[in-house]
N, C-alpha and C positions, 0 to 999 in steps of 0.2 A: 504494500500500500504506500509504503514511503517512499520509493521508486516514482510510482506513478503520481503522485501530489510533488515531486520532483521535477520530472517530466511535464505533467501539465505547469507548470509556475514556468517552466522554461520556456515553452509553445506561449502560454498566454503572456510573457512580458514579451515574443518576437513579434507576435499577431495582434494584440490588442487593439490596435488601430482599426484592426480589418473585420471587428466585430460591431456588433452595436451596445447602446448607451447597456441596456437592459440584459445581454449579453454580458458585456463589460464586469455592469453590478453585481449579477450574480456571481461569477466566477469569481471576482475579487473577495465578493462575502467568504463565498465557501472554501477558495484555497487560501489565499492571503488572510482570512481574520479569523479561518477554521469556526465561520457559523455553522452552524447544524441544519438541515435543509428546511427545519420548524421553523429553523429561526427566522432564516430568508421568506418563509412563506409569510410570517405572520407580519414581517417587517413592508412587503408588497401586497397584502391581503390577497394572496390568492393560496391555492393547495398546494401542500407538501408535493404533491404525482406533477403538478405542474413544475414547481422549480426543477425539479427531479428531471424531468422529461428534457427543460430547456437546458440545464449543466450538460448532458448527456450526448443531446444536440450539440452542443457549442464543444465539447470534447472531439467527437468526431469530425466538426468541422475544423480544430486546430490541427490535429491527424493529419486532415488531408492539405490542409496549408504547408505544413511539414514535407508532404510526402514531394508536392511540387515546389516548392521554395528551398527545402533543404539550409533553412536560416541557424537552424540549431545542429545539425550534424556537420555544420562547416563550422559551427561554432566550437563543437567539441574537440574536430580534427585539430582545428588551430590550435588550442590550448595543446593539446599533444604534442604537435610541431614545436611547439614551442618554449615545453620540459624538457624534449630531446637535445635543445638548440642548449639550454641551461646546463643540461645535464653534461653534454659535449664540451661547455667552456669552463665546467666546474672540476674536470677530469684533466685536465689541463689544456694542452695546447692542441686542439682540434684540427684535422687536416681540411685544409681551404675546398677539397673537394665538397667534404663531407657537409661542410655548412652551407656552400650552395646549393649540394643536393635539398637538403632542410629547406632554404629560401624560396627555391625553385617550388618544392610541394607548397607553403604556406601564398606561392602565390598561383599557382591553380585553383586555389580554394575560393577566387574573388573572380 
């Protein structure tokens, strides 16, 4: 579960834009301020099945932003590239190939 409230917090700070207001709200109540889905209902006066249904909605919709935008998997790779790059200058004197090669991938990424 901690994974996945990981993952969504990552999608919905890349996408947020690309949702709407009500969208927006609810997702922030429920991952960012961990309401409870009573809470959001009682907070918008409608049913718990409804927030329920619109999170759920707006989950699969971040999914598939992800799936064609790839904003968070390039996200992750960089950080990667970028340990490796740390890791190589912390090891000592890295060979010039080797950090271009690094450079070279972090700028595929864009």
């Amino acid at each position: 579960m901690l994974e996945k409230t990981t993952r969504m917090n990552y999608l919905y700070d890349f996408y947020q834009s690309l949702l709407t207001p009500k969208q927006r709200s609810y997702m922030s109540l429920y991952y960012l301020d961990d309401f409870s889905l009573g809470e959001i209902a009682e907070e918008y006066d409608v049913s718990r099945q409804a927030v329920y249904d619109n999170i759920k909605r707006t989950e699969a919709m971040l999914e598939e932003y992800e799936e064609k935008l790839l904003l968070f998997h390039k996200f992750q790779e960089r950080g990667k590239l970028i340990a490796e790059i740390k890791e190589m200058l912390q090891e000592g004197s890295p060979s010039r190939e080797a950090l271009k090669e690094a450079v070279a991938e972090l700028e595929k990424l864009d």
